[in-house]
Backbone as XML, in Angstrom:
<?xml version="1.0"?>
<chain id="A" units="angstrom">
  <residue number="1" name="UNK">
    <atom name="N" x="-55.372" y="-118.124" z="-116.616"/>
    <atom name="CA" x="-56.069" y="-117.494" z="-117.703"/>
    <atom name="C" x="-56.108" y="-118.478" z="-118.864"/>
  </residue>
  <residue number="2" name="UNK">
    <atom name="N" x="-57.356" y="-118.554" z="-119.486"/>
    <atom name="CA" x="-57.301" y="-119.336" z="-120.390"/>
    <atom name="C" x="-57.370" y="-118.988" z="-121.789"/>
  </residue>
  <residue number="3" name="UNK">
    <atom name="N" x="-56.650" y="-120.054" z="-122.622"/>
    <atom name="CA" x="-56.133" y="-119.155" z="-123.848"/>
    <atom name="C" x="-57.460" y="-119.037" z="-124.819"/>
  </residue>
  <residue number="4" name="UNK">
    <atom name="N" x="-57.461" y="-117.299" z="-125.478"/>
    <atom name="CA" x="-58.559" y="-116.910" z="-126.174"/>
    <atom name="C" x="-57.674" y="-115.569" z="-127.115"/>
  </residue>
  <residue number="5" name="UNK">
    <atom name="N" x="-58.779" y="-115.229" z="-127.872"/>
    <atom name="CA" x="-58.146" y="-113.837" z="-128.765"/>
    <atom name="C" x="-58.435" y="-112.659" z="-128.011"/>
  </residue>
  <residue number="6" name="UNK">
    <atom name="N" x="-57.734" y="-111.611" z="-127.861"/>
    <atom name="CA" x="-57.855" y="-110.504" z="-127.710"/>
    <atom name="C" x="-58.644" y="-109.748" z="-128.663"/>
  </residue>
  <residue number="7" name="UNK">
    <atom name="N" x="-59.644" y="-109.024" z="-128.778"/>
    <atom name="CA" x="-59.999" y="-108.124" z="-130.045"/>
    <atom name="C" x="-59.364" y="-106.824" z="-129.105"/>
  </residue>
  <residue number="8" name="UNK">
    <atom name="N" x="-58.538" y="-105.674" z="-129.663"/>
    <atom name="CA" x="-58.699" y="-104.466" z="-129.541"/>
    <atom name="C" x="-59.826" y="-103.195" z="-129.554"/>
  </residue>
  <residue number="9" name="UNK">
    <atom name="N" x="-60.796" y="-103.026" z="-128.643"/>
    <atom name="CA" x="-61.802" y="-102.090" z="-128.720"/>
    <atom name="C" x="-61.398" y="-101.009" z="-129.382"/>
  </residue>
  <residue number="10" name="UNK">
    <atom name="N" x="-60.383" y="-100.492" z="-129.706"/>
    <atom name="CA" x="-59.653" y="-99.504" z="-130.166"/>
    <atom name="C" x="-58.295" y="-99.536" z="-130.365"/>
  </residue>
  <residue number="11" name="UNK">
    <atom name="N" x="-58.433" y="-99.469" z="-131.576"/>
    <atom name="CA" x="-56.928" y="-99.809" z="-132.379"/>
    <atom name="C" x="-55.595" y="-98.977" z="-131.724"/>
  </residue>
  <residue number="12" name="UNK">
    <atom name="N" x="-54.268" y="-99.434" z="-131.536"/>
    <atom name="CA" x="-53.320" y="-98.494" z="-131.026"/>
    <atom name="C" x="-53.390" y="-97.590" z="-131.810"/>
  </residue>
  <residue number="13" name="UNK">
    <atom name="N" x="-52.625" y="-96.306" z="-131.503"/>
    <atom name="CA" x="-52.713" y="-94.830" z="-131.853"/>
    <atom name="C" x="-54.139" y="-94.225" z="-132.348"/>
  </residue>
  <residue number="14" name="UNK">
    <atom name="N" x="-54.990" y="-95.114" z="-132.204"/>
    <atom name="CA" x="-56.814" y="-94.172" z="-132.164"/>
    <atom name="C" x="-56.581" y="-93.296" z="-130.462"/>
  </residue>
  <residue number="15" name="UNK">
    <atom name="N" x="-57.979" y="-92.954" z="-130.781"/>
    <atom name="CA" x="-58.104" y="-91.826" z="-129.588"/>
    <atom name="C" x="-59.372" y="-92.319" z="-128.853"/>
  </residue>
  <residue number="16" name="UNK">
    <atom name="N" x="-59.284" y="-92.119" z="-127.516"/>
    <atom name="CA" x="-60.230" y="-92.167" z="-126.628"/>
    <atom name="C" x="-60.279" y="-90.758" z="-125.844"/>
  </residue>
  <residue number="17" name="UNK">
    <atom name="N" x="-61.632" y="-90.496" z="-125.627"/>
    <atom name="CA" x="-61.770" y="-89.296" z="-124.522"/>
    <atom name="C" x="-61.873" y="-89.961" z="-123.050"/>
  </residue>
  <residue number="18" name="UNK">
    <atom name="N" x="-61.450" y="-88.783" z="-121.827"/>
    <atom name="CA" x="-61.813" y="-89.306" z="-120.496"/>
    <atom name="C" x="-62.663" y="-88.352" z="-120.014"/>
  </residue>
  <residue number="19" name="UNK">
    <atom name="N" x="-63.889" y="-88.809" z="-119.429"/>
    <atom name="CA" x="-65.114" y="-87.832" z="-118.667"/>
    <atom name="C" x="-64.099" y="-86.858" z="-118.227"/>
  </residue>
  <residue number="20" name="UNK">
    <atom name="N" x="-63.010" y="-87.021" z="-117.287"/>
    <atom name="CA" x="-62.353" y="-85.983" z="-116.829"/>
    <atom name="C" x="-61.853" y="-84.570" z="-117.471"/>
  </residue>
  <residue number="21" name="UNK">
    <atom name="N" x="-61.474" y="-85.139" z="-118.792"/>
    <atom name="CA" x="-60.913" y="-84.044" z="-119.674"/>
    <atom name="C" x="-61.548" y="-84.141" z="-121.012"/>
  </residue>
  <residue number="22" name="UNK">
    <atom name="N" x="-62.817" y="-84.228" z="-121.065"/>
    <atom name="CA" x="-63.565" y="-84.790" z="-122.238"/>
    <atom name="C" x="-63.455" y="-84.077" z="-123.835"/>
  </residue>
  <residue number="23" name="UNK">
    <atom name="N" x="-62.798" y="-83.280" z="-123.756"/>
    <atom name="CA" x="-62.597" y="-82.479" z="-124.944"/>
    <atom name="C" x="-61.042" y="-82.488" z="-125.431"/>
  </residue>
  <residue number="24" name="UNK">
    <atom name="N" x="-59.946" y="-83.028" z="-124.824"/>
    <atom name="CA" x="-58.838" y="-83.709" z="-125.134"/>
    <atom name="C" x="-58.601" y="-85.018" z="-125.443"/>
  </residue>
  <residue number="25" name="UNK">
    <atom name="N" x="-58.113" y="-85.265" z="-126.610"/>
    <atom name="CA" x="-58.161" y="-86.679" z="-127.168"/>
    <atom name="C" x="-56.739" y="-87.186" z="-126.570"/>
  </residue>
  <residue number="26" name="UNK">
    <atom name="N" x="-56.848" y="-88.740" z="-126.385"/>
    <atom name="CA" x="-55.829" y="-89.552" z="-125.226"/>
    <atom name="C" x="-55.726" y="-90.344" z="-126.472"/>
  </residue>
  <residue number="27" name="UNK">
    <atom name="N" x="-54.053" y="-90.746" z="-126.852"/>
    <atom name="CA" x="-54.267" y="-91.465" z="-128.134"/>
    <atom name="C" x="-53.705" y="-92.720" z="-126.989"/>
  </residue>
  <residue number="28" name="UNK">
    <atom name="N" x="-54.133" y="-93.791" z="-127.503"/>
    <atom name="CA" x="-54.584" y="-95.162" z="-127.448"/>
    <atom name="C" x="-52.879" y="-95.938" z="-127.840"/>
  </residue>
  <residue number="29" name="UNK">
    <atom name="N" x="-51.882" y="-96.094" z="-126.693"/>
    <atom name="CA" x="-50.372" y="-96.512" z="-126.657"/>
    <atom name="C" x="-50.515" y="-98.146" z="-126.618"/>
  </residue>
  <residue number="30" name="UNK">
    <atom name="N" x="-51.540" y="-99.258" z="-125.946"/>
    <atom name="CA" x="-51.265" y="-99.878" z="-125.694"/>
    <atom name="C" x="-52.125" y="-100.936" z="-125.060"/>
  </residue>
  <residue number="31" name="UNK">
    <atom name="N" x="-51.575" y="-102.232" z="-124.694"/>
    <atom name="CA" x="-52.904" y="-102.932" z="-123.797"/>
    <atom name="C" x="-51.927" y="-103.430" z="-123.142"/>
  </residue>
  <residue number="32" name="UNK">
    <atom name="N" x="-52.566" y="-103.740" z="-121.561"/>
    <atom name="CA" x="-51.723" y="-105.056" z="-121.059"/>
    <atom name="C" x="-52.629" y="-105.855" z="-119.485"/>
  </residue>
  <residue number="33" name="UNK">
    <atom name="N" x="-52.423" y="-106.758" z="-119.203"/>
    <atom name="CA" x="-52.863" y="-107.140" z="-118.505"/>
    <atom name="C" x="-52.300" y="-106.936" z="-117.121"/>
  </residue>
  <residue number="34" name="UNK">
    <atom name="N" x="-52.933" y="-106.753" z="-115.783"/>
    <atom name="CA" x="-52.430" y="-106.215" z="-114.813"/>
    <atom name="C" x="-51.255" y="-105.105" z="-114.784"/>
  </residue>
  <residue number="35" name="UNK">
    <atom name="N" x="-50.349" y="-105.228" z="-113.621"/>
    <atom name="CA" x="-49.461" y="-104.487" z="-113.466"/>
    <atom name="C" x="-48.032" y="-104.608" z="-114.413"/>
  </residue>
  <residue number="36" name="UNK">
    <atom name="N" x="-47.560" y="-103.284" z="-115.098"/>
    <atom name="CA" x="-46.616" y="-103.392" z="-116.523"/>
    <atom name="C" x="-45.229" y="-103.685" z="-115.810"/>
  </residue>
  <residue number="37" name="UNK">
    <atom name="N" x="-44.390" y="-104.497" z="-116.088"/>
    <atom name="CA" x="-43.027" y="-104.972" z="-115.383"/>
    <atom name="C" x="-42.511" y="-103.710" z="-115.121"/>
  </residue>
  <residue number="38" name="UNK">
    <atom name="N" x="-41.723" y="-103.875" z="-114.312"/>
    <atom name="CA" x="-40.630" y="-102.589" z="-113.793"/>
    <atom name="C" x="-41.469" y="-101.506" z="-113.237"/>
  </residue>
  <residue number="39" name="UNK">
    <atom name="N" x="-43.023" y="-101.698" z="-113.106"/>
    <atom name="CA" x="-43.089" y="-100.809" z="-111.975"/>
    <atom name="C" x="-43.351" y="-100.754" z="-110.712"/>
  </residue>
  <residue number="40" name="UNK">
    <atom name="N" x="-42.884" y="-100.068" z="-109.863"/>
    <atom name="CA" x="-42.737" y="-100.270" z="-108.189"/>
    <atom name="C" x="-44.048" y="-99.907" z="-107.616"/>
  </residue>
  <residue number="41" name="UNK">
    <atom name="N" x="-44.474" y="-101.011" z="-107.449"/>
    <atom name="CA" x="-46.110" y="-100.799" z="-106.260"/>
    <atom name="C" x="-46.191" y="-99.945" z="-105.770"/>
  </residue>
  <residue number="42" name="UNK">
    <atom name="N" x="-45.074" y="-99.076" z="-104.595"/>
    <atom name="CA" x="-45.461" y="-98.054" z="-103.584"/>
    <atom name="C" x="-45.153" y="-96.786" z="-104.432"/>
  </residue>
  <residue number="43" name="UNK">
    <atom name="N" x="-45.369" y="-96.236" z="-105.861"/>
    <atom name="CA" x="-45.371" y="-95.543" z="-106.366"/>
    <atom name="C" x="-46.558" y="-95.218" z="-106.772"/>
  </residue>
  <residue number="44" name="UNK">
    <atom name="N" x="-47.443" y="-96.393" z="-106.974"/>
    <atom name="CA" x="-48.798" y="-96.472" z="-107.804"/>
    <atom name="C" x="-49.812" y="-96.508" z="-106.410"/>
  </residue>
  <residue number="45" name="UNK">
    <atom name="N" x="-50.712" y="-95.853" z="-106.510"/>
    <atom name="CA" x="-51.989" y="-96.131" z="-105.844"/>
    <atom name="C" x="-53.018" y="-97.286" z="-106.391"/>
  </residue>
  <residue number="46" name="UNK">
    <atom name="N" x="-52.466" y="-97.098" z="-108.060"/>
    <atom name="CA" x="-54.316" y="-97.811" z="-108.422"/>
    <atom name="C" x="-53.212" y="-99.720" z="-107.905"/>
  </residue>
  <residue number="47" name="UNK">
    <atom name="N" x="-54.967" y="-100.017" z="-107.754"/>
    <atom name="CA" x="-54.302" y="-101.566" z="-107.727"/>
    <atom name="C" x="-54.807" y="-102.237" z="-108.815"/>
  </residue>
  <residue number="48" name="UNK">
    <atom name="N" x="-53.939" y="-103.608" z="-109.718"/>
    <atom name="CA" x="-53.844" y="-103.792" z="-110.226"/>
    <atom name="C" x="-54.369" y="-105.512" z="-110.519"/>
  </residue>
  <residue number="49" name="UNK">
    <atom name="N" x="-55.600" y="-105.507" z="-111.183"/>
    <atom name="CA" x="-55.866" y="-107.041" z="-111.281"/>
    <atom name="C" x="-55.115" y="-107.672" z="-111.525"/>
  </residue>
  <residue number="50" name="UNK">
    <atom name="N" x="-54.852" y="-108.641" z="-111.814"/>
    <atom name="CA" x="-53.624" y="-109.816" z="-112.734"/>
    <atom name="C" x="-54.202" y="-110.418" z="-114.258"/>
  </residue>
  <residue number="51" name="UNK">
    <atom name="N" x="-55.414" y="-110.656" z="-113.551"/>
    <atom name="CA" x="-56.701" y="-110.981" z="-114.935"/>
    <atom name="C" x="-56.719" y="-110.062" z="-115.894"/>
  </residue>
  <residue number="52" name="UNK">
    <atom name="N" x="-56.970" y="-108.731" z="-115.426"/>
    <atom name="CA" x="-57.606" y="-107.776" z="-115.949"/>
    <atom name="C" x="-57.371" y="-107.397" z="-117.399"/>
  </residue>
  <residue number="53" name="UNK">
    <atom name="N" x="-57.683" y="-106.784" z="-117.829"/>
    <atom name="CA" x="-57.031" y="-106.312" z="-119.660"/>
    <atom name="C" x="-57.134" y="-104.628" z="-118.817"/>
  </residue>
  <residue number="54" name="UNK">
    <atom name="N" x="-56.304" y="-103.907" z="-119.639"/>
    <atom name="CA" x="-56.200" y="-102.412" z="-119.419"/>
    <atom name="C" x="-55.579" y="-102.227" z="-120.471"/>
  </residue>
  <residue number="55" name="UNK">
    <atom name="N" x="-56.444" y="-101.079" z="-120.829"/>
    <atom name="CA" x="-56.434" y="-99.688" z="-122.368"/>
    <atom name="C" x="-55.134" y="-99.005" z="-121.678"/>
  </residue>
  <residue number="56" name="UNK">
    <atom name="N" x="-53.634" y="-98.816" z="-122.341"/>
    <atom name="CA" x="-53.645" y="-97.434" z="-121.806"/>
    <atom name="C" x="-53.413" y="-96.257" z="-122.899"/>
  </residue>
  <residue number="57" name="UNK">
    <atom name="N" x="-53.279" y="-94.864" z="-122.575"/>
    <atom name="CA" x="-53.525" y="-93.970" z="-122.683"/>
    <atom name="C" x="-53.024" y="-93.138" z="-122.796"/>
  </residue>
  <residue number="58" name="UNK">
    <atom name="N" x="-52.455" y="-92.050" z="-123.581"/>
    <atom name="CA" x="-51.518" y="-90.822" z="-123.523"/>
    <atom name="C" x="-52.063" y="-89.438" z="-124.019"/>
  </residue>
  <residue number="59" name="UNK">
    <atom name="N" x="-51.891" y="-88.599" z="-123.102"/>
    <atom name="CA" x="-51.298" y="-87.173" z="-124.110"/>
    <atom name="C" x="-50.305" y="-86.054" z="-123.700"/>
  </residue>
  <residue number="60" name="UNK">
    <atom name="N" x="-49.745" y="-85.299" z="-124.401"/>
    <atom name="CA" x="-48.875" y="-84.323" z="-123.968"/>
    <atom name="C" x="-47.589" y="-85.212" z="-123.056"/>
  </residue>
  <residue number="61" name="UNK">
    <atom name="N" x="-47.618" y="-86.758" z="-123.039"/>
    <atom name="CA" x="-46.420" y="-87.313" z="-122.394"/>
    <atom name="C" x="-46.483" y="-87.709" z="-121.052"/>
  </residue>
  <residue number="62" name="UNK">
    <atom name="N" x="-47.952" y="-87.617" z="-120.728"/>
    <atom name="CA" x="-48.668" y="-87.976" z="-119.246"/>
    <atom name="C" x="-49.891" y="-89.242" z="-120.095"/>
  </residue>
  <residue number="63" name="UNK">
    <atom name="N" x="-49.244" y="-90.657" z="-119.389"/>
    <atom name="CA" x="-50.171" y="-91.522" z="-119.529"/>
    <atom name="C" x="-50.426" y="-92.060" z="-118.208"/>
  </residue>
  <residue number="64" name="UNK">
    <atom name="N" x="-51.466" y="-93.333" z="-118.334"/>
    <atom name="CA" x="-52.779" y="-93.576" z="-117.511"/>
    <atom name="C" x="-53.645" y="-94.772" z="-118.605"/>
  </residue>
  <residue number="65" name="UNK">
    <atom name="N" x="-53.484" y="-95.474" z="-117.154"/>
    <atom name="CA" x="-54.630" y="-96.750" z="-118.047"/>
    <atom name="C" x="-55.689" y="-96.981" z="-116.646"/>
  </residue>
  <residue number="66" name="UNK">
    <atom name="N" x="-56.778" y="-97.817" z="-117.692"/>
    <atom name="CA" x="-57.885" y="-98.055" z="-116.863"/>
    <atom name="C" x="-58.318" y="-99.697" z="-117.083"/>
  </residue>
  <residue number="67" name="UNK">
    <atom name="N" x="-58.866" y="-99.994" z="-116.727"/>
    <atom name="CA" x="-59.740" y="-101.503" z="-116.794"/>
    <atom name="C" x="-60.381" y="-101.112" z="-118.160"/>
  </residue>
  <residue number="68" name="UNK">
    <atom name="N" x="-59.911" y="-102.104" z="-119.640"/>
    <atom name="CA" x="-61.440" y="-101.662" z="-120.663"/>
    <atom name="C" x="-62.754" y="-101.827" z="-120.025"/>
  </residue>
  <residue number="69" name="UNK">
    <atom name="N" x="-62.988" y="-102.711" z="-119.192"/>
    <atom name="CA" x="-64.379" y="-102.214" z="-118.778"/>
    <atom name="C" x="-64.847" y="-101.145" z="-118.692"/>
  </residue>
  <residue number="70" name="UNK">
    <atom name="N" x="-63.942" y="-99.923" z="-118.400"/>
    <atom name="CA" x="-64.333" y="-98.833" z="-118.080"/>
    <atom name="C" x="-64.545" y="-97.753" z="-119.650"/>
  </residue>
  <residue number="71" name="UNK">
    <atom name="N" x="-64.631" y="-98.665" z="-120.812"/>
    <atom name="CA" x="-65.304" y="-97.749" z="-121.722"/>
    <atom name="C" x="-66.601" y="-97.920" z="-122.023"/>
  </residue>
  <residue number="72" name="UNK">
    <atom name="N" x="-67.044" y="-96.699" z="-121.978"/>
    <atom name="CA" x="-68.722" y="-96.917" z="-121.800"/>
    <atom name="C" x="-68.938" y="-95.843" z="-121.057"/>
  </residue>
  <residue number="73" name="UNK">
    <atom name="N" x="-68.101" y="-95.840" z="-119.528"/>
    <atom name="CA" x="-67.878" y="-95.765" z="-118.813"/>
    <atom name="C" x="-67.780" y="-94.014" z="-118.140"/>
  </residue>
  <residue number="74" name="UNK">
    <atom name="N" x="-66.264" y="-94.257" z="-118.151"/>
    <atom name="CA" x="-65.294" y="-93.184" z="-117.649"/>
    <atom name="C" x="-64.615" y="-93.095" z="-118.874"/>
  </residue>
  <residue number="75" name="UNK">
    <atom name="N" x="-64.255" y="-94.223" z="-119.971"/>
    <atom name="CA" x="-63.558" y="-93.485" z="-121.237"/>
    <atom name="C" x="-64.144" y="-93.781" z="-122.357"/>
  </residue>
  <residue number="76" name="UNK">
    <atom name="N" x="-64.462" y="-92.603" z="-123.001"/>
    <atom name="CA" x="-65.220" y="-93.150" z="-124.768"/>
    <atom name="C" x="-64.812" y="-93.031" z="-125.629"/>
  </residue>
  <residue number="77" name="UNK">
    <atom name="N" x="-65.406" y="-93.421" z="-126.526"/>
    <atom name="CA" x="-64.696" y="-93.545" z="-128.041"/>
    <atom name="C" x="-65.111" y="-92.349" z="-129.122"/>
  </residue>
  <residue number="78" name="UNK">
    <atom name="N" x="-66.102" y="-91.276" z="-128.291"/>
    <atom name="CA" x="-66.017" y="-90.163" z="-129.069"/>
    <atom name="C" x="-66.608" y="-88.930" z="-128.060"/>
  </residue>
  <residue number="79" name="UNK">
    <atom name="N" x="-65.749" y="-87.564" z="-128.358"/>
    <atom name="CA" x="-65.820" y="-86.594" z="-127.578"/>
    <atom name="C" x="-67.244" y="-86.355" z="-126.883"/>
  </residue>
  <residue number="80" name="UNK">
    <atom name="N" x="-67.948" y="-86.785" z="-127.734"/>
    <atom name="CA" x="-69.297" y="-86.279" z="-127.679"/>
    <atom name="C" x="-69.899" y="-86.928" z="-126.172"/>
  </residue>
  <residue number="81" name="UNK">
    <atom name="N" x="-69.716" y="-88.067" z="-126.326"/>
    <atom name="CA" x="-69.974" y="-89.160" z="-125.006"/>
    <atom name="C" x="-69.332" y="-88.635" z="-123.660"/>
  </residue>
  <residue number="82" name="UNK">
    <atom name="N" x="-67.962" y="-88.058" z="-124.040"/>
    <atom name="CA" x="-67.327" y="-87.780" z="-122.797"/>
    <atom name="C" x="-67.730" y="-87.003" z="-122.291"/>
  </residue>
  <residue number="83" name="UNK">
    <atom name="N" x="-68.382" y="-85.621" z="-122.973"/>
    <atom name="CA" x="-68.907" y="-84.610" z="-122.343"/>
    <atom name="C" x="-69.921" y="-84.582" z="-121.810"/>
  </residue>
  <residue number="84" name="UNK">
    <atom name="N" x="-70.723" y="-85.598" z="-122.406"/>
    <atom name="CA" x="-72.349" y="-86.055" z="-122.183"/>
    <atom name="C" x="-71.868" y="-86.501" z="-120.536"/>
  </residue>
  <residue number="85" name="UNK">
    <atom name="N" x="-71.343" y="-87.299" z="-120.736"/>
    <atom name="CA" x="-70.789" y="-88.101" z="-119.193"/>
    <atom name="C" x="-70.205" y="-87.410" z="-117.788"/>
  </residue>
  <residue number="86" name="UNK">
    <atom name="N" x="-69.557" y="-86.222" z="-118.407"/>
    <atom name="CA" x="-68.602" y="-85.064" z="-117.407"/>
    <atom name="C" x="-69.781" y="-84.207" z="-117.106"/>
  </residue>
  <residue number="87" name="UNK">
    <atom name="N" x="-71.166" y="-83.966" z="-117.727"/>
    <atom name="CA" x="-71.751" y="-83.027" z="-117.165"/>
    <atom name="C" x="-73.060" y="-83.905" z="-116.511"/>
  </residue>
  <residue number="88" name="UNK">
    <atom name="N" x="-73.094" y="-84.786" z="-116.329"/>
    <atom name="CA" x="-74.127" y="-86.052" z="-115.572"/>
    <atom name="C" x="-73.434" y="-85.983" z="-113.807"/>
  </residue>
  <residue number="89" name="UNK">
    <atom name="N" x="-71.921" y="-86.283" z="-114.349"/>
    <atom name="CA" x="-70.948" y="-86.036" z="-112.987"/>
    <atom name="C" x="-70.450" y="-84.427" z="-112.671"/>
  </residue>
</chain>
């Protein structure tokens, strides 16, 4: 990887919606690239770039990250989008 700046698409503790639950706000814990130390592969299904950048995500104490690619996406930056998106799917 070659060295560059990170910009944050969304500042920690902002909120993102997910198409899935589009009317619950996911506040915004963190970034990291690939898989986060100390966790055990055969626990996780998703697989994990090494490259990648990933948003992750919390609420109620249940988090979840995605590829930022995937805002636009599957996660937005305002309720309105998410719902627009959950009723397309």
């Amino acid at each position: 990887m070659k060295n560059s700046t990170f910009e944050m698409p969304v500042a920690i503790g902002g909120v993102v919606y997910d198409e899935y639950m589009p009317t619950l706000p996911q506040e915004v814990i963190g970034y990291r690239i690939g898989r986060m130390i100390g966790e055990d592969e055969w626990e996780y299904e998703e697989d994990y770039e090494t490259d990648t950048w990933y948003i992750q995500y919390e609420r109620g104490g249940v988090s979840t990250s995605s590829p930022i690619s995937q805002i636009g996406t599957s996660i937005f930056l305002t309720m309105e989008e998410a719902i627009a998106a959950s009723k397309q799917n």
